[in-house]
N, CA, C and O atoms as a MOPAC input file, in Angstrom:
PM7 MOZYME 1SCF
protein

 N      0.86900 1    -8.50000 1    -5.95100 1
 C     -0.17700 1    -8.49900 1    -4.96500 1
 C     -1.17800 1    -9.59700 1    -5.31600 1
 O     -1.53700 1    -9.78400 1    -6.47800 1
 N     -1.64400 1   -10.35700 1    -4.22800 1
 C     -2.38400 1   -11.78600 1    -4.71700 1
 C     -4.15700 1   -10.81600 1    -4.25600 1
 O     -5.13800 1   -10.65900 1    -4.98400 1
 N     -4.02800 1   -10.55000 1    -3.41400 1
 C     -5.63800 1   -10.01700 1    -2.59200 1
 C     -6.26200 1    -9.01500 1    -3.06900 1
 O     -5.61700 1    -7.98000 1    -2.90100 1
 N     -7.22900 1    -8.86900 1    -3.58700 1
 C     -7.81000 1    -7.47500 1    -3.98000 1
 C     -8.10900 1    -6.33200 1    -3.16000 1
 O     -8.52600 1    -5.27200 1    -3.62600 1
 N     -7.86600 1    -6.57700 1    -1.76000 1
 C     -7.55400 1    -5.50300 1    -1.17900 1
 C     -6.56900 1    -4.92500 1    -1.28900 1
 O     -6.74000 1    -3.70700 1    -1.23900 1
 N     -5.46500 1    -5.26900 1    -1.43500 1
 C     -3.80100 1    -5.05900 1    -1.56400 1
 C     -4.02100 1    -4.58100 1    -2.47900 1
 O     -4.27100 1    -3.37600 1    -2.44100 1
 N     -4.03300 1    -5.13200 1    -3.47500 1
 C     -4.09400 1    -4.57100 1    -4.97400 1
 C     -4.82700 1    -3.26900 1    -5.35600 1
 O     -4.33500 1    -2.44600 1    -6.12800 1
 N     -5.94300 1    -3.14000 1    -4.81400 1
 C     -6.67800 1    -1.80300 1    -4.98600 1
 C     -6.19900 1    -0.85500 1    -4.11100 1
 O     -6.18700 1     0.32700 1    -4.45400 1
 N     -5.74800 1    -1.25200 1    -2.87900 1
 C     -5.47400 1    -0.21800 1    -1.89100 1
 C     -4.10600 1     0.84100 1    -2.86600 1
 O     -4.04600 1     2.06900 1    -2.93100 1
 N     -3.10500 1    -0.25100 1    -3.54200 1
 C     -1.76500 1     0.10900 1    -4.05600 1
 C     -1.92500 1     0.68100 1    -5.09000 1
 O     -0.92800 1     1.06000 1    -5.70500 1
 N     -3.31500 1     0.93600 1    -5.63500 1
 C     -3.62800 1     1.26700 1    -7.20500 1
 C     -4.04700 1     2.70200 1    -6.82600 1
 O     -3.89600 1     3.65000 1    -7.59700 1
 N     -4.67900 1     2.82700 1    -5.36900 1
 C     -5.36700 1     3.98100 1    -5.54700 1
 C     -3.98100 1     4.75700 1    -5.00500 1
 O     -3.61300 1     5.69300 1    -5.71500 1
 N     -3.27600 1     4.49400 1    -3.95900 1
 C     -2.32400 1     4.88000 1    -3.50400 1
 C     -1.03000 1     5.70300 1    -4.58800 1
 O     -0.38900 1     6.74900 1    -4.48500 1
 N     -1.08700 1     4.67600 1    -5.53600 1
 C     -0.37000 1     5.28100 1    -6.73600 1
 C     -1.34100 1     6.39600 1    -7.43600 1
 O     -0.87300 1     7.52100 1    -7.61100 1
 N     -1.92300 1     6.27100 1    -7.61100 1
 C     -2.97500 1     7.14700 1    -8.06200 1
 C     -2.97100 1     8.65400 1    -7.16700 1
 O     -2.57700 1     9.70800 1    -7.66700 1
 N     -3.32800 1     8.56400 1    -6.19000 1
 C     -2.92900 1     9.56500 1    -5.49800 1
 C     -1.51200 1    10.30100 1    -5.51200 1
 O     -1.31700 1    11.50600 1    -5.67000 1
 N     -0.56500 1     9.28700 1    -5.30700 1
 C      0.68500 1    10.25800 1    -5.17100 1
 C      1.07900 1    10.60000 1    -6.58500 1
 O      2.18800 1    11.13100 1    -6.52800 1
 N      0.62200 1    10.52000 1    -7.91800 1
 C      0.53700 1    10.78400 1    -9.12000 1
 C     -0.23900 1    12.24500 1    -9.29400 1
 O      0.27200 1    13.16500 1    -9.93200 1
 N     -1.68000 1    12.35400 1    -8.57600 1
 C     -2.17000 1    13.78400 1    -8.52500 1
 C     -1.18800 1    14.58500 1    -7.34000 1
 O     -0.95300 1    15.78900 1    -7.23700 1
 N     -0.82600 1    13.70300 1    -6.69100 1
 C     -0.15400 1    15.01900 1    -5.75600 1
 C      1.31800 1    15.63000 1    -6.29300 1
 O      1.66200 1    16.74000 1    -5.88700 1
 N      2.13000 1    14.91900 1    -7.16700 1
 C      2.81300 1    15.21400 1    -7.95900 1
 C      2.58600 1    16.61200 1    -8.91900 1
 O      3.24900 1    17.63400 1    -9.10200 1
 N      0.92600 1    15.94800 1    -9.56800 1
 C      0.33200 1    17.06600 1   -10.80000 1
 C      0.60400 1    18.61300 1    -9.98500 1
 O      0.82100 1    19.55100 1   -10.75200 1
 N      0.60400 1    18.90200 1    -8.59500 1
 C     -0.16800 1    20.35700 1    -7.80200 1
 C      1.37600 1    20.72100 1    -8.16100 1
 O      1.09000 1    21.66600 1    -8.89600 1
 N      2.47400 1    20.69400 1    -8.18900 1
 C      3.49600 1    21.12400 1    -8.69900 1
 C      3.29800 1    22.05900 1    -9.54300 1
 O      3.62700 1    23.22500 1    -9.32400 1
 N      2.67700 1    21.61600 1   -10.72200 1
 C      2.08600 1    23.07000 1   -11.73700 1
 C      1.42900 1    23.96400 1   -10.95700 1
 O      1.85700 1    25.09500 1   -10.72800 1
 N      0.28500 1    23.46600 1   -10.48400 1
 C     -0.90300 1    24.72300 1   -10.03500 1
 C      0.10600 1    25.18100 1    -8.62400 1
 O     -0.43600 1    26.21200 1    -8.22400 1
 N      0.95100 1    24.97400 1    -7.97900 1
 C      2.25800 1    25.78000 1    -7.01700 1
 C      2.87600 1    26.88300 1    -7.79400 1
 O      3.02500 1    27.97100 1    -7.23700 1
 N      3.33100 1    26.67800 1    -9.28100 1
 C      3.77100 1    27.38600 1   -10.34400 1
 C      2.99900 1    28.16300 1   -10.73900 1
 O      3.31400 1    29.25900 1   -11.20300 1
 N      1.87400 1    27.74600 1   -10.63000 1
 C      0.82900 1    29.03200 1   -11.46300 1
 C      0.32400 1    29.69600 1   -10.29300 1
 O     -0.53400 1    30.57100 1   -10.40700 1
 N      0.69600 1    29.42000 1    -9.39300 1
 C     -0.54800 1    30.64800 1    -8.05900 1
 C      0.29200 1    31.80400 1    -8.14900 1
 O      1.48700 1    32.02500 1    -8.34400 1
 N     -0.83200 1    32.51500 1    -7.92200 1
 C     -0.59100 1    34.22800 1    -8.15100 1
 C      0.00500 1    34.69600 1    -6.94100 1
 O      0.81600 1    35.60800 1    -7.10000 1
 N     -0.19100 1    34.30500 1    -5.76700 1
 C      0.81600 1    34.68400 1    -4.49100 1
 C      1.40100 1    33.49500 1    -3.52100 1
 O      1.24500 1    32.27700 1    -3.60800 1
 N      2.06400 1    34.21000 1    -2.65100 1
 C      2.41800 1    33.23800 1    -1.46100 1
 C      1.78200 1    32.10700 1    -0.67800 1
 O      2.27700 1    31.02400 1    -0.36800 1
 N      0.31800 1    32.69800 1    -0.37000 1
 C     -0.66500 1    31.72700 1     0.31700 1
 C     -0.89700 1    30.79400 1    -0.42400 1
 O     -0.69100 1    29.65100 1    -0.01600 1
 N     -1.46000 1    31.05800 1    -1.90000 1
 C     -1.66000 1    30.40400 1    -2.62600 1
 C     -0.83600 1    29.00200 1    -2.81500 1
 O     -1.20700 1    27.84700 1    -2.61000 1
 N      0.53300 1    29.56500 1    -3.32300 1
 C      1.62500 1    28.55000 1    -3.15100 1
 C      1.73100 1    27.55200 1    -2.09600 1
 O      2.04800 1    26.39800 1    -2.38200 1
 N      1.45700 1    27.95700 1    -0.73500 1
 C      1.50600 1    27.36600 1     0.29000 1
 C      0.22000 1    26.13200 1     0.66700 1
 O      0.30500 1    24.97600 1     1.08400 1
 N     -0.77100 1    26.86800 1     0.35600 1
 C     -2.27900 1    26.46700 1    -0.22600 1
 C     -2.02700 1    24.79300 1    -0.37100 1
 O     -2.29700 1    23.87600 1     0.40400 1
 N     -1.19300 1    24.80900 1    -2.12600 1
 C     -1.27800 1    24.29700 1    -2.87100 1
 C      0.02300 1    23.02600 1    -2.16600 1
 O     -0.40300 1    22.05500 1    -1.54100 1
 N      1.21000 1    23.17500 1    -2.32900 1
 C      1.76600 1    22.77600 1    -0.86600 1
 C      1.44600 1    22.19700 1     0.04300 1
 O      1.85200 1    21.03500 1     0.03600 1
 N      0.67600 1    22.57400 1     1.15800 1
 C      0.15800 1    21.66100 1     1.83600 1
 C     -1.10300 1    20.24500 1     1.44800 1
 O     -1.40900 1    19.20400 1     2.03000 1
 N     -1.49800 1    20.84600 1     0.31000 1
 C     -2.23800 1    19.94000 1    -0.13400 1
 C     -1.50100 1    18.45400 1    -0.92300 1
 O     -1.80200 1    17.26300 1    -0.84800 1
 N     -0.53900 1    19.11200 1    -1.59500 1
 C      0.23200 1    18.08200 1    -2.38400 1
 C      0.90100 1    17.07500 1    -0.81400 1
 O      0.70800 1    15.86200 1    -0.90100 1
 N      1.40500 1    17.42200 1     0.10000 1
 C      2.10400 1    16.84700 1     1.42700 1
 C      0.88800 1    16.11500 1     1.86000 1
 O      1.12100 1    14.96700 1     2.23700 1
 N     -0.46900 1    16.53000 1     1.90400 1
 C     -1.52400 1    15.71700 1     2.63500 1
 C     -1.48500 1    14.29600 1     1.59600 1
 O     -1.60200 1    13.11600 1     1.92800 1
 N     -1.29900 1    14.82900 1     0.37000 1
 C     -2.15500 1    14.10700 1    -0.44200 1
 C     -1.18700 1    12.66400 1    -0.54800 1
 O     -1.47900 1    11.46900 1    -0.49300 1
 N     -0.03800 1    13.32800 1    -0.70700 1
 C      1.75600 1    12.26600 1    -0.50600 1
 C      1.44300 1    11.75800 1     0.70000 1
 O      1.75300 1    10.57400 1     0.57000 1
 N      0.93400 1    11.93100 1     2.03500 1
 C      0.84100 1    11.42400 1     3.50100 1
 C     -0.63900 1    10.15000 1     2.71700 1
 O     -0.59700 1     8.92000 1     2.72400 1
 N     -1.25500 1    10.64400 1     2.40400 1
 C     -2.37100 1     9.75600 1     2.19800 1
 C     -1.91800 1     8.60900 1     1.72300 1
 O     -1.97700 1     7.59100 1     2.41300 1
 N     -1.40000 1     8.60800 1     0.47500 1
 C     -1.01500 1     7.79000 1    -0.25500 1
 C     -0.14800 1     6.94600 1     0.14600 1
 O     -0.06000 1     5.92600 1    -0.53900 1
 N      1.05600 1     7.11300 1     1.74200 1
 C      1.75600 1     6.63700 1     2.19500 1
 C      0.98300 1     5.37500 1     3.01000 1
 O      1.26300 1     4.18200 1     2.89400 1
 N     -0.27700 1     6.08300 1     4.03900 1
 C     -0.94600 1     5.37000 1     4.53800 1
 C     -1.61300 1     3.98600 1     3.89300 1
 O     -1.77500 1     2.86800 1     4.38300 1
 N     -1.95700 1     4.58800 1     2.46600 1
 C     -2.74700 1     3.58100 1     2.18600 1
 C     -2.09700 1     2.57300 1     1.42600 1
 O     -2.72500 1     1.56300 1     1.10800 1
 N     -0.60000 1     2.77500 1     1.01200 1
 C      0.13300 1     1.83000 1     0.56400 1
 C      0.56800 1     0.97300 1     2.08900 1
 O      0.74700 1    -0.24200 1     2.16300 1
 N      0.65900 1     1.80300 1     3.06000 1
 C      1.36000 1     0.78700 1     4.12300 1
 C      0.27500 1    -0.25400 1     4.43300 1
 O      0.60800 1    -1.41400 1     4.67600 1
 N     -1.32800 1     0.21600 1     4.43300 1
 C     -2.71800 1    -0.67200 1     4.86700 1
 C     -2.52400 1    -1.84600 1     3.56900 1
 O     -2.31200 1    -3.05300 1     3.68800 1
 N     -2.60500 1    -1.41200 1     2.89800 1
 C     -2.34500 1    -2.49800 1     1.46300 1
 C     -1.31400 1    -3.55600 1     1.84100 1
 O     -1.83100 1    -4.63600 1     2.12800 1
 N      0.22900 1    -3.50900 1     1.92400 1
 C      1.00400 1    -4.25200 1     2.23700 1
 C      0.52300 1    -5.22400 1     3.34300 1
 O      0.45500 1    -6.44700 1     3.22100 1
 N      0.14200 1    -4.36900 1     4.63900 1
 C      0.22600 1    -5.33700 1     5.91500 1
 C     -1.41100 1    -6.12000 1     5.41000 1
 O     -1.83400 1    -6.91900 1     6.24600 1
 N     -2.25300 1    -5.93900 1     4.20200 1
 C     -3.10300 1    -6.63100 1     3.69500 1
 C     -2.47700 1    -8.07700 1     3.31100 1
 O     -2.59400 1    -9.19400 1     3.81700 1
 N     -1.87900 1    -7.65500 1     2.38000 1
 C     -0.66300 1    -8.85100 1     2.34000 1
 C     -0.05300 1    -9.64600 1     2.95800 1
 O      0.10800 1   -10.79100 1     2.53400 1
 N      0.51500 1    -9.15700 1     4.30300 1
 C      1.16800 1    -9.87600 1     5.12200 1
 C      0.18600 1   -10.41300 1     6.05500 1
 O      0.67700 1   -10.99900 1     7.02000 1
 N     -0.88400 1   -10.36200 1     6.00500 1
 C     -2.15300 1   -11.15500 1     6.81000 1
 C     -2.58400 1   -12.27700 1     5.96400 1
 O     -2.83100 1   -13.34800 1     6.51700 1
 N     -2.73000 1   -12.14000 1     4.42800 1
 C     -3.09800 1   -13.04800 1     3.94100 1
 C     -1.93300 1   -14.41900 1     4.30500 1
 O     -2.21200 1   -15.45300 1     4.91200 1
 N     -0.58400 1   -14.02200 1     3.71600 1
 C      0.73300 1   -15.02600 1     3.98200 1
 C      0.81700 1   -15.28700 1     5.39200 1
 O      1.63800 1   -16.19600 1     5.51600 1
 N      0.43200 1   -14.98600 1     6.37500 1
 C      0.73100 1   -15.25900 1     7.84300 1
 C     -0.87500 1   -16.08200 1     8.13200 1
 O     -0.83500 1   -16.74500 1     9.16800 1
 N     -1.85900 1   -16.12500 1     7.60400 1
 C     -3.15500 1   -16.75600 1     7.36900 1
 C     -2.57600 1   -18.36800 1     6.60900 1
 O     -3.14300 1   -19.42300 1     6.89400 1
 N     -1.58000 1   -18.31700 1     5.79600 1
 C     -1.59100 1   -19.21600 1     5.02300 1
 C     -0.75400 1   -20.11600 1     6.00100 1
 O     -0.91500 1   -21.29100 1     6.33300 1
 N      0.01600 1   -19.36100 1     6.29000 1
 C      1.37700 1   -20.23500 1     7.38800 1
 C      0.99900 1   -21.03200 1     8.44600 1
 O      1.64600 1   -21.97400 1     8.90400 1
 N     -0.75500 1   -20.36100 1     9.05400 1
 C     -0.95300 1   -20.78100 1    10.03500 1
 C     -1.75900 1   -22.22100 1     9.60900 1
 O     -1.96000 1   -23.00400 1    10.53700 1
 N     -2.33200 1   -22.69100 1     7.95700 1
 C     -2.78600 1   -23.58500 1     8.20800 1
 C     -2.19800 1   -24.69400 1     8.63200 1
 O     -0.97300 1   -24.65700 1     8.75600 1
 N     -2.87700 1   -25.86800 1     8.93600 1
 C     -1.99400 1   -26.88000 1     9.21800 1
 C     -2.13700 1   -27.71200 1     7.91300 1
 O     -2.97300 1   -27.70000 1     7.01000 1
 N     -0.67000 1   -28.66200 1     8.21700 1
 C     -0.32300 1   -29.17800 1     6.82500 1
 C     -0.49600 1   -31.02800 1     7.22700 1
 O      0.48100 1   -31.46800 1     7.83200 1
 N     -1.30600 1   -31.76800 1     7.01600 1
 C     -1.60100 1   -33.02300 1     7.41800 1
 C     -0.83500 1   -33.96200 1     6.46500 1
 O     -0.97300 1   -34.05500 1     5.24600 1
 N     -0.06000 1   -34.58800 1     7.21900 1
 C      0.84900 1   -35.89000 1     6.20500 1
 C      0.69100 1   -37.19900 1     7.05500 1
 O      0.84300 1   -37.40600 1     8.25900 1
 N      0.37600 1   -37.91000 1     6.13700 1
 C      0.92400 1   -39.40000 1     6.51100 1
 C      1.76200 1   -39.66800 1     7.25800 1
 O      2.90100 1   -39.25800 1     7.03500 1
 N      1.44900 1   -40.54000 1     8.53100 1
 C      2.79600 1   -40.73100 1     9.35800 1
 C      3.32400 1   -41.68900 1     9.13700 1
 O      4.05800 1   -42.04200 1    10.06000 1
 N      3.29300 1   -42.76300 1     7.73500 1
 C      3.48800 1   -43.74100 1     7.58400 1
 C      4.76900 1   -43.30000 1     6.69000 1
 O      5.34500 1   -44.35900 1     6.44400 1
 N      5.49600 1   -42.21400 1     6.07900 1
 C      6.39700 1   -41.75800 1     5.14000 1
 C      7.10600 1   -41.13700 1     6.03800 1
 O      6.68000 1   -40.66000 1     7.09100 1
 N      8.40700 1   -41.12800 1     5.56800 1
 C      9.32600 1   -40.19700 1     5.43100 1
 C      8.83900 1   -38.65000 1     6.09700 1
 O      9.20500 1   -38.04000 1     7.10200 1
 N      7.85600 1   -38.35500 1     5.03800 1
 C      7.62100 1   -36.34300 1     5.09600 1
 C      7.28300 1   -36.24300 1     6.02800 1
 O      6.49300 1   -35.33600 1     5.76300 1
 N      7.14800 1   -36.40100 1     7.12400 1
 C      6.56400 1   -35.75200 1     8.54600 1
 C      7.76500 1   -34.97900 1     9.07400 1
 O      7.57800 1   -33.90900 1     9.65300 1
 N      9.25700 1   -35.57800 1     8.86400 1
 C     10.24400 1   -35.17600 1     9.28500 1
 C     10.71400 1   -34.23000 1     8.56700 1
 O     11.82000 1   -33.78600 1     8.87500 1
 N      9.99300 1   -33.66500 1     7.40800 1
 C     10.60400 1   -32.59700 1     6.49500 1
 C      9.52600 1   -31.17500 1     6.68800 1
 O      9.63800 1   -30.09600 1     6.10600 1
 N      8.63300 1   -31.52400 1     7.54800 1
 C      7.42700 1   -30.30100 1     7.34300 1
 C      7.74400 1   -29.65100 1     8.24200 1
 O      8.18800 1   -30.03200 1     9.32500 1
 N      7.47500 1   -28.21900 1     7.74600 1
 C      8.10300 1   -26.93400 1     9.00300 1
 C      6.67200 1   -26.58800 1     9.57600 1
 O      6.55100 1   -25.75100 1    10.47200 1

């Protein structure tokens, strides 16, 4: 990741789906059904979050590289390279 948005977005993103992993135990330790379920839906929000904010991160990325593509590239028309630039 070159952008510090990207980069932080993907840090926290990991970060998150790392605690939502952890609720696995506290699913194991609840004393009833709701509980379990409780705990469950929270770990699924928390995995959905983390999905989001890795996908915002990436297309961070792909704005910066589609930013870069669009500059223009100025060459000498007196050479060769004019006929080689995309």
């Amino acid at each position: 990741m070159k952008t510090v948005k990207g980069t932080v977005l993907c840090f926290i993103s990991i970060s998150i789906a790392v605690a939502a992993l952890g609720c696995g135990n506290a699913i194991n330790g609840a004393s009833n059904g709701w509980g379990m379920l409780g705990y469950t839906l929270l770990s699924v929000s928390m995995l959905f979050t983390a999905l989001i904010l890795a996908i915002i991160g990436v297309s961070a990325e792909n704005e910066r590289i589609e930013r870069e593509n669009r500059k223009i590239r100025r060459v000498a028309h007196h050479t060769n390279e004019w006929r080689d630039v995309q």
